[in-house]
DOLOVO-534048 format. One line per 5 residues: number of its first residue (from 0); for each residue x, y, z of N, C-alpha, C, O. Coordinates in Angstrom, 3 decimals, always signed. Layout:
BEGIN
NUM) X,Y,Z,X,Y,Z,X,Y,Z,X,Y,Z ~ ...
This chain:
BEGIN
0) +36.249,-26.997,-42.135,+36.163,-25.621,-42.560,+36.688,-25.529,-43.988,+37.726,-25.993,-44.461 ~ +35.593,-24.722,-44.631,+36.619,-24.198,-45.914,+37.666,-23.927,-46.220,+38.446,-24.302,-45.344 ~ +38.342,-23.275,-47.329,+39.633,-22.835,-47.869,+39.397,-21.780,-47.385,+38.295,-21.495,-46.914 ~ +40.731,-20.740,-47.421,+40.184,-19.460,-47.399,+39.927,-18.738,-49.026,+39.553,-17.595,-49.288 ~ +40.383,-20.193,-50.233,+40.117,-19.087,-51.375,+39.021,-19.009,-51.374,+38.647,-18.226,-52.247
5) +37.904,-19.612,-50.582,+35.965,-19.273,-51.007,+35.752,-17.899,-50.072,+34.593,-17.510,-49.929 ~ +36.933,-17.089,-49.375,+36.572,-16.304,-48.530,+36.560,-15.151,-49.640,+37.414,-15.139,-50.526 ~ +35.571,-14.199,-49.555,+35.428,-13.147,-50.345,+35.655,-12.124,-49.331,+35.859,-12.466,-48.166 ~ +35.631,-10.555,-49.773,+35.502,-9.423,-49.151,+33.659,-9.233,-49.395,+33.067,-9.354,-50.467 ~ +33.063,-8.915,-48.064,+31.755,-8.249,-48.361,+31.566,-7.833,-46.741,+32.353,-7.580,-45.828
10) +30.226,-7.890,-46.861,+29.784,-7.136,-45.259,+28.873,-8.279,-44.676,+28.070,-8.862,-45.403 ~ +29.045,-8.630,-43.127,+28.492,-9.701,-42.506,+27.874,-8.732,-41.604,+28.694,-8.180,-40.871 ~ +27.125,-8.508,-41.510,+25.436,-7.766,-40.193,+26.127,-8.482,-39.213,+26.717,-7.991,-38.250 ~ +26.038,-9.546,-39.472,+25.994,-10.210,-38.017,+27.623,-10.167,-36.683,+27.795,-10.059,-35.469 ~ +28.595,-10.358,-38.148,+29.654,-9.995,-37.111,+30.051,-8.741,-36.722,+31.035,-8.469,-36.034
15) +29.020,-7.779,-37.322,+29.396,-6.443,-37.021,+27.886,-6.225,-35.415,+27.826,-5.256,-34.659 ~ +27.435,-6.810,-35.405,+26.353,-7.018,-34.432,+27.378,-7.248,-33.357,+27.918,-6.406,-32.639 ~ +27.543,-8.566,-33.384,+28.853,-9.252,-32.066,+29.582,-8.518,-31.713,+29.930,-8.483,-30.533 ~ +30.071,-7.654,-32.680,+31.468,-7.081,-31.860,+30.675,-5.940,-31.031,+30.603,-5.983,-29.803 ~ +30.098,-4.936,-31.793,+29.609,-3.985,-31.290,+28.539,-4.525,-29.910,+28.436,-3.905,-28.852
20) +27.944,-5.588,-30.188,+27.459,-6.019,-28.205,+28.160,-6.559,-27.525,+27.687,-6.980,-26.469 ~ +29.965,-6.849,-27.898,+30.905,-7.094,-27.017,+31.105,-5.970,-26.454,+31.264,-5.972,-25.233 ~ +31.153,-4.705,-27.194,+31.944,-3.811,-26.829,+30.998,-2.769,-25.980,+31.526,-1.757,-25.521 ~ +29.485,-3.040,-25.756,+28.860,-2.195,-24.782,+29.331,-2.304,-23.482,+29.556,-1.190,-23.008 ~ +29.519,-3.035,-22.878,+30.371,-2.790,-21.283,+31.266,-2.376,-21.596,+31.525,-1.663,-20.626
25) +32.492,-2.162,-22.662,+33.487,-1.411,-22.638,+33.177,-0.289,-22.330,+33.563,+0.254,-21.295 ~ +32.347,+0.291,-23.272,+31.854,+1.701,-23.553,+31.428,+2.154,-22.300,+32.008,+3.168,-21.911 ~ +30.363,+1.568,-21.375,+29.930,+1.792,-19.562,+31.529,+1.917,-19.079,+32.115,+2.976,-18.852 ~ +31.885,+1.051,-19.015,+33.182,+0.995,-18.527,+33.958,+2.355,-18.217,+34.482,+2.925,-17.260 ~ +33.695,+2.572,-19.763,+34.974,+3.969,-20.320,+34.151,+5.099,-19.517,+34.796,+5.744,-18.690
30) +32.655,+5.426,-19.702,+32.097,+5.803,-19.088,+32.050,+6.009,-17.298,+32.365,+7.082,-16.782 ~ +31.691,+5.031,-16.642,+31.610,+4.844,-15.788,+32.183,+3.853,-14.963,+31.754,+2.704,-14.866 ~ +33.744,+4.596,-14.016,+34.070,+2.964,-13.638,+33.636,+2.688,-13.004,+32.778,+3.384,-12.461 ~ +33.975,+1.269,-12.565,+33.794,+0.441,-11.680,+34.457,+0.830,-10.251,+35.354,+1.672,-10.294 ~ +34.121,+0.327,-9.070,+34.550,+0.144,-7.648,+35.610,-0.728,-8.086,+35.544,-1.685,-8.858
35) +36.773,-0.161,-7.361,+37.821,-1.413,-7.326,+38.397,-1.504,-8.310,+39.003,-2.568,-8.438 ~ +38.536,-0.241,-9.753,+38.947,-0.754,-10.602,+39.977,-0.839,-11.407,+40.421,-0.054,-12.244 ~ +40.492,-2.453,-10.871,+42.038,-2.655,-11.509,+42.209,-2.549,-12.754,+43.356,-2.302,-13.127 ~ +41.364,-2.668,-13.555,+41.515,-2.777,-14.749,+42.482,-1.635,-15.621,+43.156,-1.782,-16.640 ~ +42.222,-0.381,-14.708,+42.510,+1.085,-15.058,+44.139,+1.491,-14.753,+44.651,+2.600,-14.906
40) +44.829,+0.158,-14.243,+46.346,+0.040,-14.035,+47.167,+0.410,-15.393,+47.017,-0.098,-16.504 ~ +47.994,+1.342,-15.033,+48.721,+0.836,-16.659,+49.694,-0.064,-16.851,+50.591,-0.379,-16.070 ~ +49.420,-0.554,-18.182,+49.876,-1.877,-18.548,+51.346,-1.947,-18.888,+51.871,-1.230,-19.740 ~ +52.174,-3.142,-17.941,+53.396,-3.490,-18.032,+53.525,-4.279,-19.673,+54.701,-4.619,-19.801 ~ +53.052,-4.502,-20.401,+53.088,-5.312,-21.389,+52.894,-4.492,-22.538,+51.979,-4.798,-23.302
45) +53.653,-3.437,-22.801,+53.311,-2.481,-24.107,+53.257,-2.943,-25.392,+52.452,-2.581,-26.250 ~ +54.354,-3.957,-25.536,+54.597,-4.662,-27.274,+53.619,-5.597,-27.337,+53.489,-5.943,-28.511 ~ +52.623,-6.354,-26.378,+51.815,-7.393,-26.163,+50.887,-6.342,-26.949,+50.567,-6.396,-28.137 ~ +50.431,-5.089,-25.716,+49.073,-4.655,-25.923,+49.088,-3.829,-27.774,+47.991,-3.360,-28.078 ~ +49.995,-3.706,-28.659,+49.996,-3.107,-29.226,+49.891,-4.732,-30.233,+49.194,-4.459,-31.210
50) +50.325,-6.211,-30.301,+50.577,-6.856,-30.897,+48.360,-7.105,-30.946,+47.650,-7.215,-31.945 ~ +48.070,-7.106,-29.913,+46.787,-7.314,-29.519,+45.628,-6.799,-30.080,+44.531,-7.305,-30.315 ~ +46.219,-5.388,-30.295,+45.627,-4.448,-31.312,+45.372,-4.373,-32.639,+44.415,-3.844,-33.206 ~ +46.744,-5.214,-33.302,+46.414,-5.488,-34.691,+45.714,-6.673,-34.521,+44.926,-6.753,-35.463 ~ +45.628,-7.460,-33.920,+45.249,-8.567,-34.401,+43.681,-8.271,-33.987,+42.923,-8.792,-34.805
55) +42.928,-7.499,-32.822,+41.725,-6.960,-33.099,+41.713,-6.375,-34.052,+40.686,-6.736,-34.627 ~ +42.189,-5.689,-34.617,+41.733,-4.632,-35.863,+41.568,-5.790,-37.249,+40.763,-5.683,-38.174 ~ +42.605,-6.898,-37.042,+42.417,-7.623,-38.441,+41.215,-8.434,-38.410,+40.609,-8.833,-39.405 ~ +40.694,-8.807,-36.325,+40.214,-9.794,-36.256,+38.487,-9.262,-36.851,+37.754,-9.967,-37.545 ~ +38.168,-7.895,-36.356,+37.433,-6.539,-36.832,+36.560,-6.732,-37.910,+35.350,-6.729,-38.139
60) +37.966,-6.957,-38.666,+37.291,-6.219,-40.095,+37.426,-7.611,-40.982,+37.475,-7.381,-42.190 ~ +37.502,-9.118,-40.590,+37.827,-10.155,-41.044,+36.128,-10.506,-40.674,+35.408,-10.842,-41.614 ~ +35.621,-10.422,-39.460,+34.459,-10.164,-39.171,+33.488,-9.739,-39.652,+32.436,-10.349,-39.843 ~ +33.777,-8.457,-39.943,+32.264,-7.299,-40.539,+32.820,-7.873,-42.074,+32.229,-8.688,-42.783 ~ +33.873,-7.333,-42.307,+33.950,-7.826,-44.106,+34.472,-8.941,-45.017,+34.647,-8.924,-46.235
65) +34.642,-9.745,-44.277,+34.822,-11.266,-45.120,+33.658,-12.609,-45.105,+33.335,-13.066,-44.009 ~ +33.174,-13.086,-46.145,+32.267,-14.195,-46.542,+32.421,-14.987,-46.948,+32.732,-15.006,-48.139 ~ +32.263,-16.480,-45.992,+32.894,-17.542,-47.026,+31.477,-17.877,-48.277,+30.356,-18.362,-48.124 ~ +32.007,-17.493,-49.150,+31.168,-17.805,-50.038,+30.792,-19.605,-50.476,+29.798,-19.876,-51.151 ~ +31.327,-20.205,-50.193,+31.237,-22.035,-49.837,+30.916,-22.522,-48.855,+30.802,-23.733,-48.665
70) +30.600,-21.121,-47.602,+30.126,-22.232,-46.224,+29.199,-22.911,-45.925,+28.305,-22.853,-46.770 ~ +29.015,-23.472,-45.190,+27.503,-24.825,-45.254,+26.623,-24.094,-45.033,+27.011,-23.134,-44.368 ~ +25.615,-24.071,-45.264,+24.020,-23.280,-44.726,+23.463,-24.869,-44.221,+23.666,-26.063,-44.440 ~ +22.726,-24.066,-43.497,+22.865,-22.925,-42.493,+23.593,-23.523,-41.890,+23.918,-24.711,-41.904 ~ +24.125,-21.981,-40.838,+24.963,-21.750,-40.324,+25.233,-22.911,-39.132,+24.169,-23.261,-38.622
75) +26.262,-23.496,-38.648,+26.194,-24.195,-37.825,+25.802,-23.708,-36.564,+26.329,-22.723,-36.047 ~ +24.684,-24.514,-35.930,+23.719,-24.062,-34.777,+24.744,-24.225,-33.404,+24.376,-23.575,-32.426 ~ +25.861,-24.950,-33.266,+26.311,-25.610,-31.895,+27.550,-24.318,-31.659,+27.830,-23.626,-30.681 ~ +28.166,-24.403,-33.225,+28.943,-23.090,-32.273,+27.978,-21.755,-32.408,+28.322,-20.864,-31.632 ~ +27.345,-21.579,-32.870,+26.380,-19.877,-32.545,+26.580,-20.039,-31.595,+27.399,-19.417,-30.920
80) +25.657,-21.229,-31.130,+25.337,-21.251,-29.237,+25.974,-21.075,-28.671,+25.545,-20.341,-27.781 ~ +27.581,-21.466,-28.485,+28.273,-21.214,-27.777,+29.024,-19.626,-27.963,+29.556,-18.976,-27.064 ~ +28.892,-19.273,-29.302,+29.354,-17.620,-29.301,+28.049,-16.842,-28.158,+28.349,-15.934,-27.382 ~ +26.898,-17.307,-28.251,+25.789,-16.451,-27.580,+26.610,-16.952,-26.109,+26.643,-16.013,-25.314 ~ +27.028,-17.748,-25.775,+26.698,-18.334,-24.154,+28.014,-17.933,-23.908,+28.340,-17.724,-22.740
85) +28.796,-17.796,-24.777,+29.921,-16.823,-24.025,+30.138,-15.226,-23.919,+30.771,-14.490,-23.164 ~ +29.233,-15.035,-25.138,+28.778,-13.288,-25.003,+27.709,-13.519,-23.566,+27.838,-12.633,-22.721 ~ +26.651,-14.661,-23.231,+26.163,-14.002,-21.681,+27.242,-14.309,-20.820,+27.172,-13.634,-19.793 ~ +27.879,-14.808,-20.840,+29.071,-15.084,-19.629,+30.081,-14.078,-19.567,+30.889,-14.100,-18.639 ~ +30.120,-13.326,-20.322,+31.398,-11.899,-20.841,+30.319,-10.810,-19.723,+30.754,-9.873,-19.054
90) +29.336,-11.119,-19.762,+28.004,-9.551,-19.343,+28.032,-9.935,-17.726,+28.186,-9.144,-16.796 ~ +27.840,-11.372,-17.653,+27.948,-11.835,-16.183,+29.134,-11.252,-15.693,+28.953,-10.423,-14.802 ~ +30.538,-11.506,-16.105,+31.818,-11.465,-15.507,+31.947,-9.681,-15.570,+32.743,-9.016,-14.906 ~ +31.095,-9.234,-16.397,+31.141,-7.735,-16.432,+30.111,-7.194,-14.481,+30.287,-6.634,-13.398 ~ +29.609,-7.562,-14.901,+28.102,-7.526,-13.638,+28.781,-8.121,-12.067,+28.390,-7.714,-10.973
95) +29.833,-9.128,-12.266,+30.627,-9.424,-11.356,+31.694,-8.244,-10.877,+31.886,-8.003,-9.685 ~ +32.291,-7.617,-11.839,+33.016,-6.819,-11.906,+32.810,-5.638,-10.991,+33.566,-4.987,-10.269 ~ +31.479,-5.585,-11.282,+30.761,-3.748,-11.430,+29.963,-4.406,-9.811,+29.471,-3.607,-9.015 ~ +29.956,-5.757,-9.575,+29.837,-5.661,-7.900,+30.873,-5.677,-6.749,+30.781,-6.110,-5.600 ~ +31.819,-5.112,-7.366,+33.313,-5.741,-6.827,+33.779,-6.478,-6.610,+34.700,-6.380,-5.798
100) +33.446,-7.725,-7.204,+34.298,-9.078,-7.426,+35.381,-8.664,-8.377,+35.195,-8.067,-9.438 ~ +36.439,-9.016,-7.922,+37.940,-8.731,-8.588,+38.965,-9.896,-8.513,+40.145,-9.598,-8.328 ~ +38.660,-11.010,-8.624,+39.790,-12.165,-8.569,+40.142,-12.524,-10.328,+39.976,-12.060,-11.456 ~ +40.770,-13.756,-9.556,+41.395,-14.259,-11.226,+40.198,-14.793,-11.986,+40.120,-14.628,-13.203 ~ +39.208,-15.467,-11.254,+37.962,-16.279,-12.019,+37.397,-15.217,-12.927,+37.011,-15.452,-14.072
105) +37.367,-13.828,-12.248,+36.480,-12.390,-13.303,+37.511,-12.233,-14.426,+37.303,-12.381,-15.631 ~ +38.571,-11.932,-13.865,+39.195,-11.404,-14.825,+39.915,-12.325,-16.374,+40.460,-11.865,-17.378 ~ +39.591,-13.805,-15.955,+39.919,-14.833,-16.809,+38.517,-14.675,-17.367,+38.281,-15.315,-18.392 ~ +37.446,-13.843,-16.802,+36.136,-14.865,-17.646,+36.185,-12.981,-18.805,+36.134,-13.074,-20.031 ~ +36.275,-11.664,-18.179,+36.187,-10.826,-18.964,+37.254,-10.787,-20.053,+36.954,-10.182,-21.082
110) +38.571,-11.402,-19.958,+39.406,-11.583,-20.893,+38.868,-13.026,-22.012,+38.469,-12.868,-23.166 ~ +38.996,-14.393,-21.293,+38.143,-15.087,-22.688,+36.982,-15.127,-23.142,+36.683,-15.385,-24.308 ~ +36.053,-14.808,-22.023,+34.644,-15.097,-23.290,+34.586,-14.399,-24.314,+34.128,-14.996,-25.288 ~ +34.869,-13.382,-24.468,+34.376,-12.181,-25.639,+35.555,-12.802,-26.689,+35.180,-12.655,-27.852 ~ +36.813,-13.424,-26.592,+37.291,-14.230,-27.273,+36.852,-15.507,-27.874,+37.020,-15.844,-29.046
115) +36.006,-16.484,-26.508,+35.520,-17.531,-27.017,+34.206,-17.171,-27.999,+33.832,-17.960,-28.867 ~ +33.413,-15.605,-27.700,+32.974,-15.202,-28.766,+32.997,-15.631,-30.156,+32.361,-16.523,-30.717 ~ +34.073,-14.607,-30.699,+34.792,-14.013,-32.067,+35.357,-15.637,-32.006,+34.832,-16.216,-32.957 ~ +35.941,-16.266,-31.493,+36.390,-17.921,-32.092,+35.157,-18.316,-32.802,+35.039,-18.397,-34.025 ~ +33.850,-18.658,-31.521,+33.347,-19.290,-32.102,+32.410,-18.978,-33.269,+31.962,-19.881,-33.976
120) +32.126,-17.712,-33.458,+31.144,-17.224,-34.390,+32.197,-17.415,-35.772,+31.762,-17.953,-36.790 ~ +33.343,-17.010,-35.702,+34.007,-17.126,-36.932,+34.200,-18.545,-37.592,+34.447,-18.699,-38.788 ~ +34.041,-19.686,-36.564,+33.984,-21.048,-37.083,+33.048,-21.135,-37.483,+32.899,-21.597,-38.614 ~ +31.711,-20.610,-36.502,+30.493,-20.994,-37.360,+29.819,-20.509,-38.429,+28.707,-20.788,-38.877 ~ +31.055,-19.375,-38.941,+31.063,-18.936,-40.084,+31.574,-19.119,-41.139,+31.402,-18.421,-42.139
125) +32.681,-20.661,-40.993,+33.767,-20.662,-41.488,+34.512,-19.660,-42.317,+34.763,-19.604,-43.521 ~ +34.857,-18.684,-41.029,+35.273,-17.330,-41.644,+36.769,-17.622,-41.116,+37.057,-17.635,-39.920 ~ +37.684,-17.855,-42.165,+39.194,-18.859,-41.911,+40.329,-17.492,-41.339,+41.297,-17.692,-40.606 ~ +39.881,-16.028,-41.926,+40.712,-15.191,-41.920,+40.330,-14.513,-40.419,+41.190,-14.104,-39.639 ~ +39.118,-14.479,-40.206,+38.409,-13.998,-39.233,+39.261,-15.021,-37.517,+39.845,-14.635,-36.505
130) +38.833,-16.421,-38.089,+38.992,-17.383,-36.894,+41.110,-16.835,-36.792,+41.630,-16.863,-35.676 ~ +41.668,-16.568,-37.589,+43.534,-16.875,-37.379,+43.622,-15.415,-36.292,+44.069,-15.267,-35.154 ~ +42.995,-14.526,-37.227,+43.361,-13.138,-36.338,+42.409,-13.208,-34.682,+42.636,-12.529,-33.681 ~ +41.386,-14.217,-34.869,+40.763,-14.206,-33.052,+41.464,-14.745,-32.198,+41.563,-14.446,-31.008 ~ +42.342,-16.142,-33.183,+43.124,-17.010,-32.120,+44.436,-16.131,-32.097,+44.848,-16.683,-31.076
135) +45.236,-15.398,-32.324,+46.253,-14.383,-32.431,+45.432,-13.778,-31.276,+45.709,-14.130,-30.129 ~ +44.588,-13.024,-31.462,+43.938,-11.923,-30.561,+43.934,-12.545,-29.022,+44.539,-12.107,-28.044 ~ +42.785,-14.073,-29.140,+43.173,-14.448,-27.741,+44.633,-14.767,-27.367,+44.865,-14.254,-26.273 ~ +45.567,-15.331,-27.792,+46.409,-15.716,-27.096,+47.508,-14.078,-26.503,+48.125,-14.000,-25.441 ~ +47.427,-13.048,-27.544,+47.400,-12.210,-26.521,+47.106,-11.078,-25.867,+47.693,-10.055,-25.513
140) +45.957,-11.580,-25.801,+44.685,-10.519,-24.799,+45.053,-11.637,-23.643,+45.332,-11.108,-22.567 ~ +45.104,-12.936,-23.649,+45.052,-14.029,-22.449,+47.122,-13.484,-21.507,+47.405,-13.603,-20.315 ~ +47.792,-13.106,-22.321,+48.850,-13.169,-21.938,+48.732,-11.796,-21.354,+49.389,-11.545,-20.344 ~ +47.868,-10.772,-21.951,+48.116,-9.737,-21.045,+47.158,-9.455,-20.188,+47.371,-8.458,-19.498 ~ +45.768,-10.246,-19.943,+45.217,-10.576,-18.220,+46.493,-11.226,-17.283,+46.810,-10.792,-16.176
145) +46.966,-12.048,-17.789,+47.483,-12.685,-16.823,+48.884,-12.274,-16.084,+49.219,-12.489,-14.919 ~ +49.668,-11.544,-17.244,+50.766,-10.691,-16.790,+50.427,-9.875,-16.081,+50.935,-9.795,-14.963 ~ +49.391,-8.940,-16.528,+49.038,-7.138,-15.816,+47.890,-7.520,-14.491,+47.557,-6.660,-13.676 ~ +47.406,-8.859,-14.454,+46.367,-8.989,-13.483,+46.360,-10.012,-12.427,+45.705,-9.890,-11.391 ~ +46.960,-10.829,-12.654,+46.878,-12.215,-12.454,+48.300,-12.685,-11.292,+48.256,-12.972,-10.096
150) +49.390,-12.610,-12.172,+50.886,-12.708,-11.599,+51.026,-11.911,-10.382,+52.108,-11.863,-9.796
């Protein structure tokens, strides 16, 4: 991966695409819950969920507005694939959800894929500012499935 000095400020379509088709089952969600749904507990982990927050918001806008202006073209094909195959596995574990499957396997797969997402698209973007704030983000979005859901 690049430096981050080749990272510029501009606008990426594409990571503003990803997030926003991560975030359509949220939106159903918010909309319409689910049977069974734990998710809607409130959360024992307040300083987590708020640490979680910045680091989505940095991970966000590291996404839609940063470009490595030095990255290889094209884009590397192996992690896309795997950002796509974990955005369908985020929709599955959603679709699991919304049939009332509620164990640890759902709730580990709706907490990392949409992480293994934003990892992998930001590598295959070598987007350096993008990839620090996703791995921040997963480790704790992962700590607060597992505290508020899991334990």
């Amino acid at each position: 991966m690049r430096s981050v000095k080749s990272c510029r400020f501009g606008f990426d379509p594409w990571g503003l695409g990803l997030f926003l088709l991560i975030m359509v089952p949220n939106l159903i969600w918010s909309a319409y819950p689910a049977p069974n749904d734990v998710l809607r507990a409130r959360s024992v982990t307040p300083l987590l969920d708020a640490a979680s927050q910045v680091f989505q918001i940095v991970m966000v806008a590291a996404l839609c507005g940063v470009v490595n202006t030095a990255r290889s073209k094209p884009v590397k094909r192996g992690w896309a694939a795997g950002a796509i195959l974990c955005t369908a596995l985020y929709f599955a574990g959603w679709a699991a959800y919304y049939a009332g499957v509620v164990d640890s396997a759902v709730i580990l797969t709706l907490c990392l894929t949409p992480c293994g997402a934003f990892l992998l698209f930001a590598r295959a973007r070598e987007n350096a500012p993008a990839l620090l704030a996703a791995g921040g983000f997963t480790v704790c979005h992962l700590l607060f499935a597992v505290i508020n859901f899991i334990l």
